[in-house]
N, C-alpha and C positions, 0 to 999 in steps of 0.2 A: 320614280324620282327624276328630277330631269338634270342633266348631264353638268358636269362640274363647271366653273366659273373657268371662261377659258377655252371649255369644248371647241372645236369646230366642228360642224356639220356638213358633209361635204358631201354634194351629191356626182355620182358618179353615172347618170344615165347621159346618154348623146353623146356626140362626137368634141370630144377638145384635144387641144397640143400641147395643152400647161405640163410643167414636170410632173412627173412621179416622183413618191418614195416608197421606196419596199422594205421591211424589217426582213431580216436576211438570219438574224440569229436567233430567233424565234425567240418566244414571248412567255410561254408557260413552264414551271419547275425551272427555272433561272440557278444555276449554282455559281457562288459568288467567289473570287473573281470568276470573269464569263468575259468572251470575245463578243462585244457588242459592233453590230456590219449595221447598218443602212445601204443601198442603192440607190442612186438619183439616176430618173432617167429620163432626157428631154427629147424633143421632138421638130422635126421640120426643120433639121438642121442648128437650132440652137445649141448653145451649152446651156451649163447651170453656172450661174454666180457664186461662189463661194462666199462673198462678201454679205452675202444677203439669207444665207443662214443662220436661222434662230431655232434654238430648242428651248422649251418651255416646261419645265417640271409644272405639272398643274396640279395646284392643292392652292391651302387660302394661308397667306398668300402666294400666288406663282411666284417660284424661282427660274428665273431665268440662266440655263446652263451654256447658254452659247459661248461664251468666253471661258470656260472649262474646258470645252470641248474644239475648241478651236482650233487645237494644232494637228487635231485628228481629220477637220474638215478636207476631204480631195474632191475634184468636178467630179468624182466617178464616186462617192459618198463620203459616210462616215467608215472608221474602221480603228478602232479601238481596242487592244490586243487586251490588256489586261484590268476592263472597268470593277473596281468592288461596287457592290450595290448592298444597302441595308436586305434584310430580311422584310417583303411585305407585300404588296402592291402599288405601284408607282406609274401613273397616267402622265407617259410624255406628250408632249405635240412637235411636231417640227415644221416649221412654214420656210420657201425660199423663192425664189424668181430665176427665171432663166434669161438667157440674151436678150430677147423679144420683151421681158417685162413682164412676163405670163406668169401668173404665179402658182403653186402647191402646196399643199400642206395634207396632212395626216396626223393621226393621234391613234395612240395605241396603248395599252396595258403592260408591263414587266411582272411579272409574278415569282418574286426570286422565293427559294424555299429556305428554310428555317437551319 
């Protein structure tokens, strides 16, 4: 099947400086509420832009959670002590930029349990 409306495809061979994101609170058997962490981590001196964080529930149609998740956003991630999340599977993405303009993004699955 090919990948939901939304995907990115990010190829991860060769050398770049773009940010990172890292899922910090892992992803499978999710128990809801759950302390939801990301990591941003830039390079050559840059930071990350906070201003230029977007998260994107992907399903049809995306919702976009960035302004949910906003007060949670620091240059040093996300971290969000006490998120509920339904029961199911749930494909976020998170794209952002750093100093330089350089940008990341990721997408990843939540698997919360029943």
């Amino acid at each position: 099947m090919p990948p939901p409306k939304g995907a990115v495809v990010v190829d991860r061979r060769g050398v770049t400086r773009g940010p990172k994101i890292e899922l910090l609170s892992g992803s499978d058997n999710i128990q809801s509420p759950t302390h939801f962490q990301l990591k941003f981590l830039s390079f050559g001196g840059a930071t990350i832009d906070v201003t230029s964080v977007k998260v994107i529930y992907l399903r049809t149609p995306n919702v976009d959670l960035t302004e949910r998740l906003k007060v949670f956003v620091q240059p040093a991630g996300i971290d969000m002590p006490d998120a509920s999340l339904p029961p199911g599977e749930h494909m976020l993405r998170v794209d952002l930029k750093d100093s330089d303009g350089r940008l990341g993004s990721t997408s990843f699955v939540l698997k919360v349990a029943r």
